[in-house]
DSSP file (Angstrom, degrees, kcal/mol; ACC not computed):
  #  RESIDUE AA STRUCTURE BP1 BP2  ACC     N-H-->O    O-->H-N    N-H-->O    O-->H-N    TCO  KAPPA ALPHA  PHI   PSI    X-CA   Y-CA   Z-CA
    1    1 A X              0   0    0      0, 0.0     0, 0.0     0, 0.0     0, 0.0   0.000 360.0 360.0 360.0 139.3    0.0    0.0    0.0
    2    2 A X     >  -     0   0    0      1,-0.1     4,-2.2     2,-0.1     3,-0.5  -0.219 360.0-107.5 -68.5 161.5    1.3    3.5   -1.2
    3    3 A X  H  > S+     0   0    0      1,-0.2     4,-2.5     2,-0.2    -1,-0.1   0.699 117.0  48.3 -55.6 -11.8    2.3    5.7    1.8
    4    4 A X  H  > S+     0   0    0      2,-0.2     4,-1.1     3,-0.1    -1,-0.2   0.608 102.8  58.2-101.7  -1.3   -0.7    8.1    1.4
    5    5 A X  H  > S+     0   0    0     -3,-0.5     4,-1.6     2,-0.2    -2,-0.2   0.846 109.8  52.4 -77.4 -40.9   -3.2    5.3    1.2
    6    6 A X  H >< S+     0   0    0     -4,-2.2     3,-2.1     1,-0.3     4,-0.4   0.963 112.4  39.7 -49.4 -71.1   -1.5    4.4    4.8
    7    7 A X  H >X S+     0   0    0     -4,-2.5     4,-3.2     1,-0.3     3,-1.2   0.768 107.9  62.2 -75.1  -8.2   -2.0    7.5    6.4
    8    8 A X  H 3X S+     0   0    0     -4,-1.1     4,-2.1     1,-0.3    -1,-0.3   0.933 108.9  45.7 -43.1 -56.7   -5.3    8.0    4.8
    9    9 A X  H <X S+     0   0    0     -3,-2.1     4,-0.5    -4,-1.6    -1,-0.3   0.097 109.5  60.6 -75.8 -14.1   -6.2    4.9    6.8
   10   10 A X  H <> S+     0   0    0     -3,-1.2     4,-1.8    -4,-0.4    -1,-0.3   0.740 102.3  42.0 -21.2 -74.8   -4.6    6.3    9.4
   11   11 A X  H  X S+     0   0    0     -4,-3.2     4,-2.1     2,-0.2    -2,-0.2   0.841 111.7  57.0 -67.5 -28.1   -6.4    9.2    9.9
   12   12 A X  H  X S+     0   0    0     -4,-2.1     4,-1.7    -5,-0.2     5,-0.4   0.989 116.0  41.3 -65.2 -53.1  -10.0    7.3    9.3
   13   13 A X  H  X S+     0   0    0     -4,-0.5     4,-1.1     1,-0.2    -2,-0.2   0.789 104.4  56.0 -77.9 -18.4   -9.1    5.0   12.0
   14   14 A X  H  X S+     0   0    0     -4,-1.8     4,-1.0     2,-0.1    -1,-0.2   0.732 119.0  37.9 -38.5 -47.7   -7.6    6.9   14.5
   15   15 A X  H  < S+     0   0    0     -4,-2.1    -2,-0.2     2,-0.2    -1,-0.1   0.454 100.3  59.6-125.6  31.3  -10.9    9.0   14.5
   16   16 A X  H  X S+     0   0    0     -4,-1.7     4,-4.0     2,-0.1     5,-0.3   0.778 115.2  45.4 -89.1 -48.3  -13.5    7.3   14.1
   17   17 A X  H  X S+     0   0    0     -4,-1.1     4,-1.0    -5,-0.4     3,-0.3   0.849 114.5  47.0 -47.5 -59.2  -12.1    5.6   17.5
   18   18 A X  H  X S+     0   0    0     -4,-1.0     4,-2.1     2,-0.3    -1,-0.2   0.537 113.7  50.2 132.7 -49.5  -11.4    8.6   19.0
   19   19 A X  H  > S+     0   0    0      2,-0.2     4,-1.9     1,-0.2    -1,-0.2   0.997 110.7  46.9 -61.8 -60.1  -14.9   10.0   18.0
   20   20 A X  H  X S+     0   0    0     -4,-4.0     4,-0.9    -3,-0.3    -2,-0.3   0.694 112.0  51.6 -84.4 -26.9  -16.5    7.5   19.1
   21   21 A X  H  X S+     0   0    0     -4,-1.0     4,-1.5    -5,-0.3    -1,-0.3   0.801 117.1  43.8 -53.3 -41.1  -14.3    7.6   22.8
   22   22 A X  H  X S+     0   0    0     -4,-2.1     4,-2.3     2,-0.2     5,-0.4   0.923  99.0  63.0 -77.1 -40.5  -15.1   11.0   23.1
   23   23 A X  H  < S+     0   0    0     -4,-1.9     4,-0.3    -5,-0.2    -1,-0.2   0.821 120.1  32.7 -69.6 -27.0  -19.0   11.0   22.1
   24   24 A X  H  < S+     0   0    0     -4,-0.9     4,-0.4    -3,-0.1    -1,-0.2   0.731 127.0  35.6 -97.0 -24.3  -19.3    8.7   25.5
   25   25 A X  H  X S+     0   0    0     -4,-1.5     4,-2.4     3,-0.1    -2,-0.1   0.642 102.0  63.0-104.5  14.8  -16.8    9.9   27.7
   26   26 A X  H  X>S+     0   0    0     -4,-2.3     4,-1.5     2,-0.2     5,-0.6   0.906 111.7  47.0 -91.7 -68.2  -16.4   13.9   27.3
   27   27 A X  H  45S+     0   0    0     -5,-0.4     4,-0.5    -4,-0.3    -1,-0.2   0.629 110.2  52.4 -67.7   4.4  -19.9   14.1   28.6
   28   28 A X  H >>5S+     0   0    0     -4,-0.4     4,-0.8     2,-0.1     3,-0.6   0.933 112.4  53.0 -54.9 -93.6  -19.2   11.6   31.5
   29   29 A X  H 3<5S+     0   0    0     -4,-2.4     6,-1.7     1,-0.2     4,-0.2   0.322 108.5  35.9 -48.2 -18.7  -16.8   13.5   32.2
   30   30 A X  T 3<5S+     0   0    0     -4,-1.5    -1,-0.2     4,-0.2    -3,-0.1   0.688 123.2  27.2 -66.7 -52.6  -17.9   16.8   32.5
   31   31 A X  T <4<S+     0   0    0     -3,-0.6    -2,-0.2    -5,-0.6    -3,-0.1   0.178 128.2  39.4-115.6  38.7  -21.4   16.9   34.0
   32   32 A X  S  < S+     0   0    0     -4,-0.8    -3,-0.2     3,-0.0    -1,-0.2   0.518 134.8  20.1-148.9   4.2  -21.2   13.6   36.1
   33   33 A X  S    S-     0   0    0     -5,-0.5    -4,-0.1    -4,-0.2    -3,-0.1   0.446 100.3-151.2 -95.5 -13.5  -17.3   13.7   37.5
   34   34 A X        -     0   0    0     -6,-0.4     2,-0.2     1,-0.2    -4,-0.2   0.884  18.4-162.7   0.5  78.6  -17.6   17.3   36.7
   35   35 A X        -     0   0    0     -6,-1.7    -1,-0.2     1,-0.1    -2,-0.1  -0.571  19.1 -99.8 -49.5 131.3  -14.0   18.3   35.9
   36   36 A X     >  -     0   0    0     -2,-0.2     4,-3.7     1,-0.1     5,-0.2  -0.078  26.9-108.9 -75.0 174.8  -12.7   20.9   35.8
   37   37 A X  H  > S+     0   0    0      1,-0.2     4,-1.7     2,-0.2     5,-0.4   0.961 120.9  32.8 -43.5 -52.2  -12.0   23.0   32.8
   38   38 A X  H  > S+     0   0    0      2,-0.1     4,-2.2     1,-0.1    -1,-0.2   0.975 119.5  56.3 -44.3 -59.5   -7.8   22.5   33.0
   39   39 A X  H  > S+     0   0    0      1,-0.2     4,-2.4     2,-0.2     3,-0.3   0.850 112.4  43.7 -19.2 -71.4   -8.6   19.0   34.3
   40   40 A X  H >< S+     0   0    0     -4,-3.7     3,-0.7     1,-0.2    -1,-0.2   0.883 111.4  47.6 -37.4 -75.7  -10.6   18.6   31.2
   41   41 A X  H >X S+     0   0    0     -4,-1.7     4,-1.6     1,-0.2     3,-0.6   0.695 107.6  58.7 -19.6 -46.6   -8.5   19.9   28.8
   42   42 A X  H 3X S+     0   0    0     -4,-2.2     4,-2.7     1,-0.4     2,-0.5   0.990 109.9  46.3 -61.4 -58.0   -5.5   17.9   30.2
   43   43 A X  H << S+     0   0    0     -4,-2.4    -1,-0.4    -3,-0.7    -2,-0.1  -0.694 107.0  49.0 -97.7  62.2   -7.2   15.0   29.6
   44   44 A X  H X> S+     0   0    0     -3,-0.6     3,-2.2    -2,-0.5     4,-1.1   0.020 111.4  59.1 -30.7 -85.5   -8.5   15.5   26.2
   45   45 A X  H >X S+     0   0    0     -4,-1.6     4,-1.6     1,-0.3     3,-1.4   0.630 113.9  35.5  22.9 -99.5   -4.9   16.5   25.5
   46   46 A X  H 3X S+     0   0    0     -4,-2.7     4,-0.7     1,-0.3    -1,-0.3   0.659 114.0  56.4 -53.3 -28.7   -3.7   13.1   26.6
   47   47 A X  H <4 S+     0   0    0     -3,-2.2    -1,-0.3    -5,-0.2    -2,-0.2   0.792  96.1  53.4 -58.6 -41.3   -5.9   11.5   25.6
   48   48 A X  H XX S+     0   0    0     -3,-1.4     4,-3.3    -4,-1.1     3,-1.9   0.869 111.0  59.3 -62.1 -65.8   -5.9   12.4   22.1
   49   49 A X  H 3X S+     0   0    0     -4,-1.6     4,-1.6     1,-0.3     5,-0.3   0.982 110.3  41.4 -47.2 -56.5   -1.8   11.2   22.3
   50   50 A X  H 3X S+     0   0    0     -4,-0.7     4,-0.8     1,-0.2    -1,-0.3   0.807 110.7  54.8 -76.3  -7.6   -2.7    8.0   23.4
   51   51 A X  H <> S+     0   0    0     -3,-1.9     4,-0.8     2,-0.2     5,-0.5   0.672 107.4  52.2 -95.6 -28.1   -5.4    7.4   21.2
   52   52 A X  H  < S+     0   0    0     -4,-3.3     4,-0.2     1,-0.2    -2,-0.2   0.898 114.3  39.5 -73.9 -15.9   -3.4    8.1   18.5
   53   53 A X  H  < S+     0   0    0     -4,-1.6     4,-0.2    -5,-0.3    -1,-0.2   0.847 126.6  31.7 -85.5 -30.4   -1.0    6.0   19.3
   54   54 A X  H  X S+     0   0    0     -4,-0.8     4,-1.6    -5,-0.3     5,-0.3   0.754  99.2  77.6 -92.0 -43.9   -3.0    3.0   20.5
   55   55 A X  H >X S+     0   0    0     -4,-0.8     4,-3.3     1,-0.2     3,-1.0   0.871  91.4  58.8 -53.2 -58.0   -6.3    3.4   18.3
   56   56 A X  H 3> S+     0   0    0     -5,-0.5     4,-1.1     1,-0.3     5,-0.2   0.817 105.5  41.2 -46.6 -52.4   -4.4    1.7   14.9
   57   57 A X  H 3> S+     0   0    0     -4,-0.2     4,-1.5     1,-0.2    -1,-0.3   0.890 118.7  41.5 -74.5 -18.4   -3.4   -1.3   15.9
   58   58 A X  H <X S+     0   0    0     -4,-1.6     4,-1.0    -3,-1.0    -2,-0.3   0.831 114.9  54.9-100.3 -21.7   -6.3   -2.3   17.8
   59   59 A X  H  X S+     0   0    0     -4,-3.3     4,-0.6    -5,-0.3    -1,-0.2   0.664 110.1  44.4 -73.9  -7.5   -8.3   -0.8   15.1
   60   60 A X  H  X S+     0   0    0     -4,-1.1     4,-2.1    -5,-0.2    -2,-0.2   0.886 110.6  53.9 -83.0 -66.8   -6.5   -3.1   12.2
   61   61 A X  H  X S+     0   0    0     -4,-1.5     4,-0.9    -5,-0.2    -2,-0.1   0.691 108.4  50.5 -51.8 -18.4   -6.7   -6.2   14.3
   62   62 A X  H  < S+     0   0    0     -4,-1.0     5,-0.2     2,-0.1    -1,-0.2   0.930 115.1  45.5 -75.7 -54.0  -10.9   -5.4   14.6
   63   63 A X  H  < S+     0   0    0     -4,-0.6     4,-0.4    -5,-0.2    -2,-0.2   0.778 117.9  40.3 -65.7 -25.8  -10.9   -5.1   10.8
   64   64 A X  H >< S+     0   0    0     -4,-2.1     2,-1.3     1,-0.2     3,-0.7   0.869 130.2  30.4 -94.6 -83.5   -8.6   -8.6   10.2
   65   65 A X  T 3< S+     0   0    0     -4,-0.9     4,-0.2     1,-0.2    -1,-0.2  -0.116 103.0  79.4 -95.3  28.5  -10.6  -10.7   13.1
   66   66 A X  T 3> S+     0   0    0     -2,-1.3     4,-1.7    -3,-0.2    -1,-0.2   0.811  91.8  45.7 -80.8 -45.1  -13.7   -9.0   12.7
   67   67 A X  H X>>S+     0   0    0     -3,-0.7     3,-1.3    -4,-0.4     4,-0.7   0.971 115.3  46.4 -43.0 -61.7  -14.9  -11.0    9.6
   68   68 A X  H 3>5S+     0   0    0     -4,-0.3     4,-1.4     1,-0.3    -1,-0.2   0.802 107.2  61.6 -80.3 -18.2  -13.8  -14.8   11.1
   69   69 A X  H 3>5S+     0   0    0     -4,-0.2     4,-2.4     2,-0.2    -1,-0.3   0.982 111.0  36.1 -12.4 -68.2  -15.6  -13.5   14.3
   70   70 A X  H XX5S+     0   0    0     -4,-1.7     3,-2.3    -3,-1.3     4,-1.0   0.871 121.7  46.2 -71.4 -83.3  -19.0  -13.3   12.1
   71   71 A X  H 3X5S+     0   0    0     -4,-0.7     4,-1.6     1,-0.3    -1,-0.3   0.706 115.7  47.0 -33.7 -41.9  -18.2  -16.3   10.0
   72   72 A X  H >X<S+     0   0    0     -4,-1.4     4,-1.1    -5,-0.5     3,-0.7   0.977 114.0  44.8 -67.1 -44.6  -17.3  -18.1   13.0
   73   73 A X  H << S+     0   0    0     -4,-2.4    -1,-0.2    -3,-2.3    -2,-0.2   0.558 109.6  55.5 -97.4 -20.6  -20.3  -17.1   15.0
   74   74 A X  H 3< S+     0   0    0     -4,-1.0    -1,-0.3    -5,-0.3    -2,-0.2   0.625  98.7  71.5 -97.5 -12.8  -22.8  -17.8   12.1
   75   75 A X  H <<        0   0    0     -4,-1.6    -2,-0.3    -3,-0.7    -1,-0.2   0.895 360.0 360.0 -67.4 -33.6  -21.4  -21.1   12.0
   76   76 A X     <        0   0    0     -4,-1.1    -1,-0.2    -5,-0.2    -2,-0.1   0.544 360.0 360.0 -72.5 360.0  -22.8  -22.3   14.9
């Protein structure tokens, strides 16, 4: 695969995870730990680093074992 096909594929998975981490835990965090605003901020921050770093591989390995998951699971 060329290098921009990578980071293309990069960037879709990295935030569609990341979207989808935020859309359930930014409002968690805010109005039921209620952090504060730095707080927050920090942790979006860090967060964001560690999902970019983390989100790709576990998001390749869903997309290669997600199919023999279903196949497996409709076998039974």
């Amino acid at each position: 695969m060329k290098k921009r096909g990578r980071l293309v594929e990069y960037l879709l998975i990295t935030s569609v995870l990341w979207g989808m981490y935020l859309s359930v835990l930014l409002p968690w965090m805010h109005y039921i730990i209620q952090m504060s605003d730095e707080q927050l901020w920090l942790w979006i921050w860090q967060g964001t680093i560690l999902e970019m770093i983390v989100a790709y591989p576990i998001g390749k390995i869903v997309l290669k074992v997600g199919p023999k998951i279903k196949k497996y699971c409709e076998s039974l």
